[in-house]
C-alpha positions as CSV (number, residue, x, y, z in Angstrom):
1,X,-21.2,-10.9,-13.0
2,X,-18.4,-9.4,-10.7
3,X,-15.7,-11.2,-13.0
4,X,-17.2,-9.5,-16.1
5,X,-17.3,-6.1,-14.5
6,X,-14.0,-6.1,-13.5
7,X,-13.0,-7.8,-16.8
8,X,-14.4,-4.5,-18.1
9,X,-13.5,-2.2,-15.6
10,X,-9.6,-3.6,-16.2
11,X,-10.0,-2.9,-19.8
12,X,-9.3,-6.9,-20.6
13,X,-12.2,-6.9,-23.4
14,X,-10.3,-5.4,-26.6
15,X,-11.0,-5.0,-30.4
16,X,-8.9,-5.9,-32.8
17,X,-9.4,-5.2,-36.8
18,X,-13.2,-5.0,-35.6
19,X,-12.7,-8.2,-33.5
20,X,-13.2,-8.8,-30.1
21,X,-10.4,-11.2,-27.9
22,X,-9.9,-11.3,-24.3
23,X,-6.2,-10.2,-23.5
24,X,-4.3,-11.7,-21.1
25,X,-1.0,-10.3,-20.0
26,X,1.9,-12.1,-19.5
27,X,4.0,-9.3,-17.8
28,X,1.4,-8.6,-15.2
29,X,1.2,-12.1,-14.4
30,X,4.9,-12.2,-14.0
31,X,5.2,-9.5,-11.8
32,X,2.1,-10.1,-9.7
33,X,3.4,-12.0,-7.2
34,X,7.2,-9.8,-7.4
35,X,4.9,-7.6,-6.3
36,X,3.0,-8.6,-3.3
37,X,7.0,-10.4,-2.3
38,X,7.8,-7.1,-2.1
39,X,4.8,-5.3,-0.6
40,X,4.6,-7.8,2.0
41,X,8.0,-7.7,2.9
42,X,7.8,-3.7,3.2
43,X,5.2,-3.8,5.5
44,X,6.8,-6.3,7.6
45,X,10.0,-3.8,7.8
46,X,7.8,-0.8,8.5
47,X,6.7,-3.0,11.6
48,X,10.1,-3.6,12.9
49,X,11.5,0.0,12.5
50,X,8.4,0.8,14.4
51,X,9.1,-1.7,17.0
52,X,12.2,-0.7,17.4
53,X,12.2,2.7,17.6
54,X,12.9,4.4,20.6
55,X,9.2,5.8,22.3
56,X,6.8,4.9,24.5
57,X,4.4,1.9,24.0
58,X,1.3,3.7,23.2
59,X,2.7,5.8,20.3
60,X,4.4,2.5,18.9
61,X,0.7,1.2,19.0
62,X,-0.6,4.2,16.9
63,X,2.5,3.9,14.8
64,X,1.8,0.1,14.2
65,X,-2.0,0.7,13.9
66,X,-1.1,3.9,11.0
67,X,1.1,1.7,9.1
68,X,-1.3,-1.4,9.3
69,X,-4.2,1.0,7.8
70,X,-2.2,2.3,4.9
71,X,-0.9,-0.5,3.7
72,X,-4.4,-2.5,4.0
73,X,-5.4,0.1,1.6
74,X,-2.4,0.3,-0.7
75,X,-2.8,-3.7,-0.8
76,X,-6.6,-3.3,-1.7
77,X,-6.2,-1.5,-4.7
78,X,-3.2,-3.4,-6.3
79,X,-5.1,-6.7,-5.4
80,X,-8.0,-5.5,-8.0
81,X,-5.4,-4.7,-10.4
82,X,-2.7,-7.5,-10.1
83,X,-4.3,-10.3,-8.4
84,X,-8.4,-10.0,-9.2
85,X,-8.1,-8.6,-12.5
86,X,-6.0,-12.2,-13.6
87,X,-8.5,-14.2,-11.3
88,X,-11.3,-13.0,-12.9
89,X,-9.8,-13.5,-16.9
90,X,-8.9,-17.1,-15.5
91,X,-12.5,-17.7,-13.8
92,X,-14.3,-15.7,-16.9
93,X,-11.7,-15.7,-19.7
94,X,-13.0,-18.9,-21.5
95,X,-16.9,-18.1,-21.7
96,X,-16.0,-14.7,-22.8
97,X,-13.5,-16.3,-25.7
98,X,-16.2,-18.1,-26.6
99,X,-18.9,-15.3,-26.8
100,X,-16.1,-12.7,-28.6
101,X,-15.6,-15.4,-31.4
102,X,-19.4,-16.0,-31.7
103,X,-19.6,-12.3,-31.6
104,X,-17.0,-12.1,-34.6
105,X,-17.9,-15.4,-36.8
106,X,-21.4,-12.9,-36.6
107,X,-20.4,-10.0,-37.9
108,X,-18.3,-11.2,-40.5
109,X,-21.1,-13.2,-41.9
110,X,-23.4,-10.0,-42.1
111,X,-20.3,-8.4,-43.5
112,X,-20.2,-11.1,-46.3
113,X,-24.1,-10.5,-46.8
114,X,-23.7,-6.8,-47.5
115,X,-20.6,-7.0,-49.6
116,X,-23.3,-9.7,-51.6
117,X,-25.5,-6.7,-52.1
């Protein structure tokens, strides 16, 4: 259920010509893990300036401790778009394929059936 809410939520579910596919991106895939390369590597240089930075132990603690917070939330809402978002269409993608072409071999026969009328 989580997979299909954020499957949702990520606008992955689209319509095409009044059918419904599942779309997975190439690009973000590509660039998912560019992006958490540099992200990580970021953070890691915000913890050395701090370190090295001339000051006293304690404010180097609160500096370490600010960093560490902002970044855990800048990483928790790119990891819902670029690494959850493609977990979830590789968990979920295939049952929802599945349903989305049930869902169009279905309509088009009711559209045959009233064009028959």
């Amino acid at each position: 259920m989580s997979n299909l809410q954020l499957i949702v939520l990520n606008t992955d579910v689209r319509t095409r010509s009044n059918k419904a596919f599942v779309r997975r991106s190439v690009l973000a895939r590509a660039l998912s893990p560019a992006m958490a390369t540099v992200v990580g590597v970021h953070w890691l240089l915000m913890y050395v300036l701090a370190l090295t930075a001339p000051g006293p132990i304690w404010l180097k603690i609160l500096v370490i401790l600010g960093i560490f917070f902002a970044y855990a939330t800048l990483y928790r809402g790119w990891s819902l778009y670029g690494y959850c978002a493609l977990a979830a269409v590789d968990q979920a993608g295939g049952q929802l394929d599945q349903l989305c072409s049930q869902s169009n071999s279905e309509s088009s026969a009711k559209l045959h059936q009233l064009n028959k009328i």
